[in-house]
C-alpha positions in Angstrom: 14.8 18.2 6.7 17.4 17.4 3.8 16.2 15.4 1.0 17.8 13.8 -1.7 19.5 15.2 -4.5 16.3 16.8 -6.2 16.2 19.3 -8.3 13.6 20.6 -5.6 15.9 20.1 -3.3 18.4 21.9 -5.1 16.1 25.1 -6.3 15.2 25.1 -2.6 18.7 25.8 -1.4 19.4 28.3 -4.1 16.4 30.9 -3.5 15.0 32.4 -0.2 11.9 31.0 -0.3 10.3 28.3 1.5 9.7 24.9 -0.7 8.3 21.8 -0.8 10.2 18.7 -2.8 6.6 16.5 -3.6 5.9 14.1 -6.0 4.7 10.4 -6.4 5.8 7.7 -4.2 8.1 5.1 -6.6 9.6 1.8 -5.5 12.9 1.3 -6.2 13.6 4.1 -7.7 16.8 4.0 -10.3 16.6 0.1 -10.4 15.3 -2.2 -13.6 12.7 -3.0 -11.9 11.0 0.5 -10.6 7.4 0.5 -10.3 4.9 3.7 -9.9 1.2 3.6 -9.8 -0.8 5.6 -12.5 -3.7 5.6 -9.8 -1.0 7.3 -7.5 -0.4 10.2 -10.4 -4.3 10.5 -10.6 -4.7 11.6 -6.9 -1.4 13.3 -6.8 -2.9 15.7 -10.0 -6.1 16.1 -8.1 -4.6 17.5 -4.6 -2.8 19.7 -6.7 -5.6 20.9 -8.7 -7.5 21.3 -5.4 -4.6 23.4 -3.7 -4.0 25.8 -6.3 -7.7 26.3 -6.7 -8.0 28.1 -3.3 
């Protein structure tokens, strides 16, 4: 599925490997007004932690 224009996206399209685009969910993205949770970048470090500790 294409994404955006991501540097994930981007890398992902440049290298033959398979790749994953994540990050934290952020409303209106690019406007004045764009709003992100820090509690959203809390669980977002977690299940990364927890991934790359397997």
């Amino acid at each position: 599925m294409a994404g955006g224009s991501t540097l994930g996206n981007i890398l992902a399209s440049t290298v033959p490997l398979r790749g994953v685009d994540m990050g934290n969910a952020i409303l209106s993205m690019h406007s004045c007004r764009e709003t992100g949770s820090v509690a959203d970048h809390e669980y977002c470090v977690r299940a990364f932690t927890e991934f790359y500790s397997l």
